[in-house]
N, C-alpha and C positions, 0 to 999 in steps of 0.2 A: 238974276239968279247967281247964289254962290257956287263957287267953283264944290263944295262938301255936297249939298243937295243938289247940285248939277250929276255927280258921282253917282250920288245915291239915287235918283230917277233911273239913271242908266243901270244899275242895278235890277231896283224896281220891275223896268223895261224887259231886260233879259229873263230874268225870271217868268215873266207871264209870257214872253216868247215862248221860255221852253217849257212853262206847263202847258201850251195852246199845241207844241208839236207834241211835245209828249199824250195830250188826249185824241190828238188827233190821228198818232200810229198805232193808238191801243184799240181808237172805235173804228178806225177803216183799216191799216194794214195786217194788226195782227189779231181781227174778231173773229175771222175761221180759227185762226188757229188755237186761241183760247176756249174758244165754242166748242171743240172738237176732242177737247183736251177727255181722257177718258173718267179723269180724278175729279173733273168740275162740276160740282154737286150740283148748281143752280141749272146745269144742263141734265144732269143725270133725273130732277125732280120732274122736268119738264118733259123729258123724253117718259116719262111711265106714263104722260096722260095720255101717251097715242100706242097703238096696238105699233110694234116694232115685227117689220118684216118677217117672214119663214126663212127658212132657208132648207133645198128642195134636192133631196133622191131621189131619182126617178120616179118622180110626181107623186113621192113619201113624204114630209115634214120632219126632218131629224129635230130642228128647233123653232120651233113655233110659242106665241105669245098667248095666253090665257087672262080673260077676267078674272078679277078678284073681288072682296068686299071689303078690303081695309083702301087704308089712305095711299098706300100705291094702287092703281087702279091697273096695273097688266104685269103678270108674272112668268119670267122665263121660263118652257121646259123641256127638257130635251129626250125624245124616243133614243133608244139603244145607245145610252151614254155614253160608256165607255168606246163603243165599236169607233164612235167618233167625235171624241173626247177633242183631240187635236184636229180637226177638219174647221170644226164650229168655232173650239173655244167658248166662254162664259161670258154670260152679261149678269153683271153684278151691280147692287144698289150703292154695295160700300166700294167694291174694288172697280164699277165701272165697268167698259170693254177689255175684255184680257185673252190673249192669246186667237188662234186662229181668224176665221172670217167673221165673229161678233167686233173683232179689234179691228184688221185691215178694212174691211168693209161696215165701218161703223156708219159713216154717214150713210149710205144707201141703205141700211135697216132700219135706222133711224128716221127717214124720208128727208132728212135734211142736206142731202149733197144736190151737187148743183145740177146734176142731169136731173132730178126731179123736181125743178123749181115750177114747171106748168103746171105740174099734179098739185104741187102746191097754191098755185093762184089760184086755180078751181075747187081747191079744199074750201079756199078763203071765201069765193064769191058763191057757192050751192052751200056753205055753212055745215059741210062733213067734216067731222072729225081727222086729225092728220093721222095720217098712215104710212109706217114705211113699204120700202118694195121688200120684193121676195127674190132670193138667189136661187137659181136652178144650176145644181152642179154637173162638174162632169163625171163623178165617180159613179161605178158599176156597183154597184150595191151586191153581187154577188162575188165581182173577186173581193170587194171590201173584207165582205164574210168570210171568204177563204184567206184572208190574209190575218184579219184577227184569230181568227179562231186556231189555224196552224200554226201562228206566233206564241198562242196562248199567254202562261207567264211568265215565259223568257226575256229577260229585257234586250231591246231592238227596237229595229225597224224596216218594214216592209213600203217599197215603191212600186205603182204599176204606172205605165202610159202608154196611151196610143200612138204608136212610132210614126205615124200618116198626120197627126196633127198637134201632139205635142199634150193633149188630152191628157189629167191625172184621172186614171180610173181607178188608183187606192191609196190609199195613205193611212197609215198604220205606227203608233208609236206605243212601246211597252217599256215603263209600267204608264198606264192611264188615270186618271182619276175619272169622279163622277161629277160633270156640270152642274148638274140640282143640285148637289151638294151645297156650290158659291154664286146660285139666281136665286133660293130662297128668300122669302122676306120673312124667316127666322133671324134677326140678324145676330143672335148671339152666335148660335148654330155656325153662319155662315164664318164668321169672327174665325172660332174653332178647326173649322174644316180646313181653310185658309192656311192656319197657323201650322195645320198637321202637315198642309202637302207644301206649306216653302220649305219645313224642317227635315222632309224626307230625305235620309241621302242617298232612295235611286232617284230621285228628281223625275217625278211625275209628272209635272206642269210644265216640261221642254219635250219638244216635236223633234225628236232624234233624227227622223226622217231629213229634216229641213236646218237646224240649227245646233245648238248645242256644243260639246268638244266634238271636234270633228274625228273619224276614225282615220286608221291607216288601213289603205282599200287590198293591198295584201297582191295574190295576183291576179286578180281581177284589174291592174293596172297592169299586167301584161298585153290586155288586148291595145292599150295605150301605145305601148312599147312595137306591137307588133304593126299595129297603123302608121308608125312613124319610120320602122323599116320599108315596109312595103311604099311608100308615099315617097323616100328617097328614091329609088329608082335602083339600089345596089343590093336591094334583097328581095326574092319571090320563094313563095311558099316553098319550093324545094331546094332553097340554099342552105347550104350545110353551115351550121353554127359550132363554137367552141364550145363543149358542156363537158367535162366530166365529172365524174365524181363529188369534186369539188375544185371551189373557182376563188383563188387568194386574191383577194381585195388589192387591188391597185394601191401601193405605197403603205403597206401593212405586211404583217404575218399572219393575217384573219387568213381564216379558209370557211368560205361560207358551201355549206352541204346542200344536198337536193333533200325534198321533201322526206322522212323515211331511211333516207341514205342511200336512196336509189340509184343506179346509172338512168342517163338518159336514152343513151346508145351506147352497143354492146362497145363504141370505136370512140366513144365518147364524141361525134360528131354528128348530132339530131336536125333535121330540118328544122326549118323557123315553124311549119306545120305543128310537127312531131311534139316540138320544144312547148308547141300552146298547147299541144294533146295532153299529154303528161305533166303538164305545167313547172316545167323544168327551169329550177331556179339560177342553176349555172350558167345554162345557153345565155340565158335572158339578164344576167349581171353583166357578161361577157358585151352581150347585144347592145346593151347602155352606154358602156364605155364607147362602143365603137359609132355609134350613134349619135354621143354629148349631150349634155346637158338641156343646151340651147333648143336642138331639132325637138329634145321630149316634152320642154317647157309647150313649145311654139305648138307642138301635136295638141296637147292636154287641153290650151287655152282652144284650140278650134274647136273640142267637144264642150266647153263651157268655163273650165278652170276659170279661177277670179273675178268671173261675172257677178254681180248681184241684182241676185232675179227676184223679180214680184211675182207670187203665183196666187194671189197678192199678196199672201204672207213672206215677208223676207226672208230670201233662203240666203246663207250663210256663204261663200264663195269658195271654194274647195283651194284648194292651196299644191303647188309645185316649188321645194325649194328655188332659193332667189340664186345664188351662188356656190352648189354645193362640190366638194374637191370630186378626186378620179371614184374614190372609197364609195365616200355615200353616192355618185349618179351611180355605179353600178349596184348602190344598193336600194335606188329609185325604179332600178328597172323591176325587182321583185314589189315593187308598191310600199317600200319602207322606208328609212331614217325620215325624211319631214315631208313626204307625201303625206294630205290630208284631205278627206272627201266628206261629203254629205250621201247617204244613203239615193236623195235626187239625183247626184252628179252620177253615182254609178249605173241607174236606170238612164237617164241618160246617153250613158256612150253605147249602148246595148241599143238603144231607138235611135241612135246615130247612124250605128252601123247596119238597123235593119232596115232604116228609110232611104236606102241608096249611098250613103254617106252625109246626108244633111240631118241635121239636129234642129227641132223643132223647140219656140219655148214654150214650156210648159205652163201649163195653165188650169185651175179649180173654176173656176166660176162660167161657165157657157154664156147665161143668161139672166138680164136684170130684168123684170118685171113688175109695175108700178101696182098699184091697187087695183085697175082697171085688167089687169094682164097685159095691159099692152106692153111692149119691149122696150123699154126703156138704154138700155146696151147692151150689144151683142160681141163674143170674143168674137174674131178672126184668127183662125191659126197664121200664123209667122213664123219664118225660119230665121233661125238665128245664127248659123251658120251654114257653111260645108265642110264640114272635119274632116272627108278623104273621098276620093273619087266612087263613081260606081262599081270600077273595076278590082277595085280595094275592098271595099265593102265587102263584095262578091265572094274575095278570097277569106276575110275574114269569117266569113256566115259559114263557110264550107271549114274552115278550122274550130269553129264552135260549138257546131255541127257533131265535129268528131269527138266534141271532150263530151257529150252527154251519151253520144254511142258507143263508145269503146275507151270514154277518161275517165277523169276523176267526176265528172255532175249526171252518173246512170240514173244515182237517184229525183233526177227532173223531170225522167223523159215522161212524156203524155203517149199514152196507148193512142197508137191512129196517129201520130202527128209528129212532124220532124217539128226536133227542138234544137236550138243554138242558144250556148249558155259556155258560163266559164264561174270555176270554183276560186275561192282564194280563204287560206289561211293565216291571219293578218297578227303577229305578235305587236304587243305594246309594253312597254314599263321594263323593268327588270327582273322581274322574277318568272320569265317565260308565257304569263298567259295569251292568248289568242281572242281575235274575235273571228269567228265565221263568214265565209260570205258565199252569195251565187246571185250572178246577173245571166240574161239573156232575152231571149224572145222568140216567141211560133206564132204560128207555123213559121218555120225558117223559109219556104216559099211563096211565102202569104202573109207576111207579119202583120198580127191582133192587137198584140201585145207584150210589151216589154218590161222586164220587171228586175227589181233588183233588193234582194234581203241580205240583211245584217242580226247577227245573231252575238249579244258582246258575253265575254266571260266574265260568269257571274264567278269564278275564283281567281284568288291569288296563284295558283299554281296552274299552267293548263291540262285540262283533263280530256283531249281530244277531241273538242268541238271543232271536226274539219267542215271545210265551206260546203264536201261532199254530204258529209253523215248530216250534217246538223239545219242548215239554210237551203243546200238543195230541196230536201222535202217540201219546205215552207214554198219555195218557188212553184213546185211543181202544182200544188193545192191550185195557187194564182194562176198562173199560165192557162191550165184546163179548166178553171172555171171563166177566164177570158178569153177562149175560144169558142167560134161558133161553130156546130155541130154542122 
């Protein structure tokens, strides 16, 4: 053989080499991944010939699969669309799995992930029809209601959870769309609906709750601040803090004011207590500085900050500037310059500090259930951290305590039942507007439930939406309807 066609065999050779790997990474290593893919039509034809899972409120069907007489044989629909618009998400013929647990939890609706492979071999050998499972969630279907419905059409978003296990018992995002709307097998329709809500620009089809632009948590990131006092060992509830009037920014001529233009104390030196009572922006700029950067970063991350959690929907990882001067950390202590949270992040510190100091993670899904009912996967609660001790905690419930009985979150409190909560009025942008907030959780010697709403300005200019007037209420709706009598 010449040395030309010697060349060219080797050629040859190579080539079928790497068409034999190349077929070979595409049919074993990456056929989940292709299979799964939400946009892959050959999977999407194939998944309508089987009835696709429920998915389950308290033993309701928010979305459940229906017969039909055309050429897709099962059509998605979902009961009380909107209320859980963002829980579900949509299963669509053109767009696929899209957003919430039709998307994260595609394959178990599906019946094709792998915890159901037996359900599968016995679909195969009795000659039944394949079936996906059913999700039994953990949401309360009555704070749900009290969370939508006091949100109405404010755009937001409301979080609940069970502070003892990490349980999401609401989840609420506004504005919502309508699922039917994009499961139809109208497809022009569906085409349409699609087009209206990617063009929307309140952006209906993002889970504000979970993902999105994150907000600035305002001071509702004081209890942050005040955990990380109490935690060093050089401050307890009745240490006197610097707060007057007003408090000039480290290496500026800024003078940042208290809420209103209030004193905090008549001597301008307010207990760290006091400082969360009245939620005194002075103390708590002052308290930053003296604090650093570092110890608030270190705090934030042990209630969850920069985690990315599966609830199974990914939630978005709250954020603590990386390096900020003396200026912005004392302007991190009021929950501003690049403080960034998730509506979950701030339920969260609120189930942090009513679980003893441990932070549970959060979790949608309780239970998977095959076509048989039998259980297929069961959550386990997990802690995910210990963000401050018990004796922290304790202090903190007792200062949170006092901001719904005598502060700025009256409008939370639940008749009959101590409540521990904290207000925050969170500016953004430049032209002053605000978003509201209120987190907490009751019974404060019993804790049910923990909850935390965001309320964002629908204007350019702010028009008083305090965390008090505007998101307390919405909290207090949730709270008392996730207490038991």
């Amino acid at each position: 053989m010449n040395t030309p066609i010697r060349r060219l065999a080797y050629v040859v050779l190579a080539m079928f080499t790497a068409l034999l790997l190349a077929s070979t990474w595409i049919q074993f290593v990456q056929a989940d991944d292709l299979r799964e893919r939400p946009n892959n039509r050959r999977t999407l034809i194939d998944t309508y010939s089987r009835e696709r899972g429920a998915i389950l409120v308290d033993g309701d069907a928010v979305a459940r699969s229906v017969a039909t007489d055309d050429d897709l044989e099962w059509e998605r629909r979902y009961d009380q669309a909107t209320r859980y618009a963002h829980v579900t998400g949509y299963w669509s013929f053109i767009y696929g799995a899209g957003l919430g647990l039709e998307r994260a939890r595609n394959g178990v609706l599906a019946g094709t992930d792998d915890s159901l492979f037996y359900q599968r071999l016995v679909d195969v050998v009795t000659g039944r029809p394949p079936q996906g499972a059913s999700l039994e969630l953990t949401i309360d279907p009555q704070v749900q209601a009290a969370a939508a419905e006091a949100l109405g059409d404010r755009r937001g978003a409301a979080v609940a959870i069970d502070p003892a296990t990490g349980a999401i018992l609401a989840m609420v995002s506004r504005p919502a769309f309508d699922p039917n709307a994009l499961s139809s097998h109208q497809l022009n329709a569906v085409e349409q609906a699609y087009e209206e809500l990617s063009q929307d620009p309140s952006r209906p089809l993002v889970n504000r709750a979970l993902a999105g632009d994150l907000y600035p948590p305002g001071s509702t990131f004081k209890l942050v601040v005040a955990a990380a006092a109490l935690e060093s060992g050089e401050f307890t509830p009745d240490s006197e803090l610097e707060g007057g009037l007003t408090y000039t920014l480290p290496g500026t001529t800024t003078d940042l004011p208290n809420f209103g233009g209030a004193a905090c104390h008549p001597e301008g030196t307010p207990s760290l207590a006091r400082s969360v009572q009245v939620s005194c922006n002075t103390s708590f700029a002052w308290l930053a500085g003296e604090l650093g950067a570092d110890a608030l970063r270190e705090q934030a991350e042990e209630f969850g900050f920069g985690q990315t959690l599966q609830v199974p929907m990914t939630a978005t990882p709250s954020t603590y500037p990386e390096d900020p001067d003396d200026a912005q950390t004392a302007l991190t202590g009021i929950g501003q310059h690049e403080v960034r949270v998730t509506p979950l992040q701030v339920a969260m510190i609120s189930a942090g500090i009513a679980n003893d100091g441990v932070v549970m993670e959060p979790y949608l899904v309780d239970t998977v259930r095959n076509r048989d009912l039998e259980v297929a996967e069961q959550t386990d609660p997990r802690a995910l951290s210990r963000a401050v001790s018990g004796a922290t905690a304790q202090e903190l419930t007792d200062m949170m305590v006092s901001v719904v009985e005598q502060g700025s979150g009256q409008l939370a409190a639940v008749p009959g039942v101590s409540v521990a909560g904290k207000t925050g009025t969170a500016e953004f942008g430049d032209s002053g507007a605000a978003h509201a907030w209120f987190t907490g959780f009751a019974p404060a010697d019993d804790p049910q439930i923990a909850v935390a709403v965001v309320v964002e300005s629908a204007t350019d200019n702010w028009t008083g939406e305090t965390g008090g007037r505007v998101a307390a209420p919405i909290a207090q709706a949730m709270l008392e309807a996730g207490v038991s009598p």
